[in-house]
N, C-alpha and C positions, 0 to 999 in steps of 0.2 A: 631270042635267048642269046641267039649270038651277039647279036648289038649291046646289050647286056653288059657280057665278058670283056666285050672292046671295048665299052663306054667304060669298066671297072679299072681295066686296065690303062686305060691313056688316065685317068683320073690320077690312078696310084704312081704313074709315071710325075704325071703333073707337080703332084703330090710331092715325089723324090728330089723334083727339078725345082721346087719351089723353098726348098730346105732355105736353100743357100740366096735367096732373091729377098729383097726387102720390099715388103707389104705396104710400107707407106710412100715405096714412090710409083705404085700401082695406082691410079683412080679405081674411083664406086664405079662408074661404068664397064672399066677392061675385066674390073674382077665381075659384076655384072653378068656380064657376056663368058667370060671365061667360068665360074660357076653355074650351072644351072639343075637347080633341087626339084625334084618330082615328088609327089604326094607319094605318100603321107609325109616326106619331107619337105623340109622349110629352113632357108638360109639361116646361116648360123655365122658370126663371124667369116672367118676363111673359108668356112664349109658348109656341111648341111647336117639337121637335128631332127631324130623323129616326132612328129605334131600326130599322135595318134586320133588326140579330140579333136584336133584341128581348131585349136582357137589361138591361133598362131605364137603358141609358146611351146617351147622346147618341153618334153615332159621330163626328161631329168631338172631343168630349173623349175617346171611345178614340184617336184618334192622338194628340194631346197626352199622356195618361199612356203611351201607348208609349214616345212619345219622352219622356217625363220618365223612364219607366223605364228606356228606354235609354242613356240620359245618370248615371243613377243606377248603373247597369253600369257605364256608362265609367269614372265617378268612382271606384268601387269597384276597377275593373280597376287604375285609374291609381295608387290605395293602397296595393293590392295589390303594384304593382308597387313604390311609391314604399318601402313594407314591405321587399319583398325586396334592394331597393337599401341602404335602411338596413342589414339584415342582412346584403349582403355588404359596406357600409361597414363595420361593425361587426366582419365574419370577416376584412376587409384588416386592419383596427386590430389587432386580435387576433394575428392570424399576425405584423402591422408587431411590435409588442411580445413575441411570441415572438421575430421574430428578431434583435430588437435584446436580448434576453434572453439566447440564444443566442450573440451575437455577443459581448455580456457575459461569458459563460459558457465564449468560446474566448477571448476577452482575457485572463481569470482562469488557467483552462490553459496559455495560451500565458505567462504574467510568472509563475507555475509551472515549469513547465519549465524557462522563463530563471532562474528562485533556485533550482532543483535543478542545472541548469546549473552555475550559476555557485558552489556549494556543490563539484558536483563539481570544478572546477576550482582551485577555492582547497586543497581536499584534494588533488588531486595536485602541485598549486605545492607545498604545504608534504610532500608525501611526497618529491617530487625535493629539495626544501633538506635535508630529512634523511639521505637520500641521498646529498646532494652534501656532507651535512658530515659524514657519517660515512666518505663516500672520500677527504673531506680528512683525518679523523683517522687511517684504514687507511693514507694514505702519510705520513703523520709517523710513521715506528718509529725509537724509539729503539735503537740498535745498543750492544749489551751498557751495560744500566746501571751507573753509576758510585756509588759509596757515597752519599748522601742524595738522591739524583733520586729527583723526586715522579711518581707516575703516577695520574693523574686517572680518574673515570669513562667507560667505552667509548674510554679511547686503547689505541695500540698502542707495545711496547715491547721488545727483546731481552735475549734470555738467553743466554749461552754460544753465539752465532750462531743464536739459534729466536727467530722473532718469535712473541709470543705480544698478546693484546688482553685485556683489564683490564676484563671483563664487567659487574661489583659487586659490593655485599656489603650484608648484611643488618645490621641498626643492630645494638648490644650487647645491647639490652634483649628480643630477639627471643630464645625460647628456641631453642639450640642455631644459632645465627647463622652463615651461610655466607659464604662466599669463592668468585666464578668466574672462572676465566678459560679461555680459544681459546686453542691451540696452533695458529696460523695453517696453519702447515705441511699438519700432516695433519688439519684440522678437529677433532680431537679437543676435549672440553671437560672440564678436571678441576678438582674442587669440594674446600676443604678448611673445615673447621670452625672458627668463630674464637672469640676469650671471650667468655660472656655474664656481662652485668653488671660489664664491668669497665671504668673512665677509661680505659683507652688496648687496644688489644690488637695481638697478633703473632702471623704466622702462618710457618711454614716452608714451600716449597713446592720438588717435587724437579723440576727437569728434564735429561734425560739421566744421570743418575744423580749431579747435584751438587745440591746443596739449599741454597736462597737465602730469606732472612728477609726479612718486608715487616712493617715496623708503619703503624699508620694517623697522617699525616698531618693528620687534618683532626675535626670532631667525629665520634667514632665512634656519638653516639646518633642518627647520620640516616642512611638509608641511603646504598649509593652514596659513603661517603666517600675522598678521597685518601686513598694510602699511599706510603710512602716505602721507600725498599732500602736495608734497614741493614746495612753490615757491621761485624761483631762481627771486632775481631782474635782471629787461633787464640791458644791457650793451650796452652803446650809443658809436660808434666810435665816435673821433675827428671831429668836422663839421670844426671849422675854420674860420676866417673871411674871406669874398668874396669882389671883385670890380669886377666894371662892367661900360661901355659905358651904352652913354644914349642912348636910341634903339638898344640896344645889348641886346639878350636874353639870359640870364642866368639859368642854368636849373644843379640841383644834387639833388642826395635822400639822406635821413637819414637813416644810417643803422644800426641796430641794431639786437643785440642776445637774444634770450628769448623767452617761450613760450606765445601764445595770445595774441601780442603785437598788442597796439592799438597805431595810432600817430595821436598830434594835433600839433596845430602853434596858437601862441600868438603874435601878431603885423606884421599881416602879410599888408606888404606895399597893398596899392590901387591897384589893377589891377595884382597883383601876385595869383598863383593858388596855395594849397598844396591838390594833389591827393593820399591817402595811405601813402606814403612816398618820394615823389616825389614833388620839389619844384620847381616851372616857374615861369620867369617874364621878361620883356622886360620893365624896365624903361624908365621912360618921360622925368625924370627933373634931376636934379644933388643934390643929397643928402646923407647921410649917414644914413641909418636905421638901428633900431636894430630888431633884430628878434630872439624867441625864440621856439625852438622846444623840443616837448610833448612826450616821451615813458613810455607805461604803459603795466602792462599783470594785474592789475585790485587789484593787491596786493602793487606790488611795484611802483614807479615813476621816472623817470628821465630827467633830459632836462639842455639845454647847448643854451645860448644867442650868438649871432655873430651881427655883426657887416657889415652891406653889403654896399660898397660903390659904388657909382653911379657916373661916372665921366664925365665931358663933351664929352669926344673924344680926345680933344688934350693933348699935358700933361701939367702941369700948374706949377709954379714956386712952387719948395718946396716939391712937388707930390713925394710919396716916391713905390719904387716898389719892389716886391718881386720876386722868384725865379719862375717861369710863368704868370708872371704878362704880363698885353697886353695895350700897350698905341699909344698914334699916334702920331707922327712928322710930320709937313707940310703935312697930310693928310694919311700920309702911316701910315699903323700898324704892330707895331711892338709886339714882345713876347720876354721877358729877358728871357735867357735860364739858363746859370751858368756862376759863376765867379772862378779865383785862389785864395787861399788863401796872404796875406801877404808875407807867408814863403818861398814862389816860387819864384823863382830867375827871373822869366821870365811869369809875371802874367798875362793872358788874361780872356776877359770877351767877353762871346757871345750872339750874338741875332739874331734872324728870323724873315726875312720879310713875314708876312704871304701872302701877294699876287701873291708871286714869289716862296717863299721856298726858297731863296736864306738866307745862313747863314754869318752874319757879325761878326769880330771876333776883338777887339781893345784889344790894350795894357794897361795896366794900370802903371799908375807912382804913387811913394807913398813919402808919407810925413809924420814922427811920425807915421807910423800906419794906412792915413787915402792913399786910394785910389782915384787917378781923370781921367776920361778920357773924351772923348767929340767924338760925332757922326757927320759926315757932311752929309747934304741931300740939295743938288741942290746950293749949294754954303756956305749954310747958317750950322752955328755949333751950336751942344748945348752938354752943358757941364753937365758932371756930377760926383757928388762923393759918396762917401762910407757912409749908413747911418746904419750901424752894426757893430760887431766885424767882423773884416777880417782876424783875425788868423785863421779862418776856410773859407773852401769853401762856393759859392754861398753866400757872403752877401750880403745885402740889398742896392738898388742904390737909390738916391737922383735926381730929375733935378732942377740944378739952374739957375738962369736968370741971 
């Protein structure tokens, strides 16, 4: 114990005397030798530090590196954390930019839709105009066209009371080029064939059983072009004047060209018929009538008067006949067939018995010009001469008394 107090005391001496001595022109060994630390101490700089664990560190600098380590933690902990903050800054930015991407992305969809939209809309505005201008064209029909009325692409137009609609037509230059049209009525749709490769073209088309001519109006080398309703006036062949026995029935049609041709008769004798075109009659009495017949297609008109003679049967003085003419001698009937002209050197003229078919065939003598010959029948003659020019064949005979 005493050693102790003495070893305390030179130390604190030491200590007092060392104030004023500088430590760095001391060597590691004087100081060495001049300190010496016993357990549980352990050299410290200048001095000595309690080492209670003995793991040769100072225990006040173990709490210091504790809390330096502690703090070293903390900082760590707080980077850590300041890390994770960043990264869920980072995962907010991220998602913010998704969903401002997204929000983009329904913008985009959403001004989509609105020009699909609004695509749809414009398509059905313009399907109702079409619509509404093809209901405007469906109530414009024309009620029975008139000879040069134009009918346009998709109108409608009548026909003899049948509204029909004016489908198109295929240009010239199209092999085998059509024509359509709707029979509104009963939806029916009937197609005809129009010219190909030609300036202008015509088509006939029948409805109800009368048949109306369209030519094209407008350039026929584009499709689709107007046409127009031509009426063609009919064309009435030659009728001619007629004879005829009394109780001989006489019977011919009027024939004529053109479409929807309607026929009448004006002075049609008593007891004669006119059926469509067909005229009968079997005379009573001996007369001459005049008779006129009627062709129409409803635009234009035509007609042609004749003359129908009615003759007793026998032939009568003066009675003049023509080249099938049929008269009666002493009961027989006879039919003029043809005669030579003048210029023949050797002129005959012939006739048929109709009851036999037997053909008689006489000479003829001439005088200036004028032709005579004469027929016997059962003893009895009858004379006759030339009641035409005879420079030509088959002229007209005369019988004289």
């Amino acid at each position: 114990m005493k050693k102790l107090i003495v070893l305390l005391i030179i130390c604190s001496l030491l200590l007092i005397a060392c104030e004023n001595i500088d430590m760095s022109k001391i060597s590691k060994e004087d100081i060495d030798k001049l300190i010496v630390c016993e357990k549980p101490y352990i050299r410290h700089a200048s001095g000595c530090c309690l080492d209670a664990n003995e793991n040769k560190i100072c225990d006040n600098d173990e709490g210091t590196e504790e809390k330096v380590n502690n703090e070293d933690e903390i900082v760590e902990e707080e980077e850590e954390v300041v890390e994770e903050e960043e990264e869920e800054a980072v995962e907010e930015e991220e998602a913010v930019e998704e969903e401002e991407v997204e929000e983009e992305e329904a913008v985009e969809e959403e001004e989509e839709v609105v020009e699909e939209e609004e695509v749809v809309e414009e398509e059905e505005e313009e399907e109702i105009i079409e619509e509404e201008e093809e209901e405007a064209i469906e109530t414009k029909v024309i009620s029975n066209l008139e000879c040069g009325d134009i009918v346009k692409y998709k109108e409608n137009f009548g026909l003899d009371e049948t509204s029909l609609k004016y489908r198109g037509t295929d240009h010239v230059g199209k092999t085998s080029p059509e024509i359509e049209f709707d029979i509104i009525d009963t939806g029916e749709t009937v197609t005809y064939t129009t010219c190909s490769n030609c300036e202008s073209t015509e088509v006939t088309i029948q409805i109800s059983g009368k048949h109306y001519t369209f030519v094209s109006a407008s350039d026929p080398h584009m499709d689709d072009y107007d046409i127009m309703y031509s009426c063609i006036p009919p064309v009435l062949d030659p009728i001619e004047n007629k004879k005829v026995f009394v109780n001989e029935e006489i019977s011919f049609n009027i024939i004529a060209t053109g479409d929807n041709l309607e026929y009448s008769v004006e002075g049609l004798p008593e007891g004669a018929l006119f059926e469509e075109n067909t005229f009968t009659w079997t005379p009573t009495e001996k007369d001459t009538y005049e008779v006129t017949f009627i062709v129409t297609n409803g635009e234009y008109t035509v007609e042609e008067t004749i003359e129908i003679e009615v003759r007793d049967g026998n032939a009568n003085c003066l009675d003049i006949f023509q080249e099938d003419d049929y008269f009666f001698l002493d009961g027989i009937q006879i039919q003029y067939k043809k005669s030579d002209g003048s210029n023949d050197s050797d002129s005959m003229i012939k006739f048929k018995i109709i009851d036999t078919g037997e053909t008689w065939e006489r000479s003829v003598s001439w005088n200036d010009g004028e032709g005579s010959f004469n027929l016997k029948i059962d003893g009895i003659t009858y004379d006759f001469v030339s009641a035409s020019d005879t420079s030509e064949d088959d002229w007209d005979i005369m019988y004289i008394c």
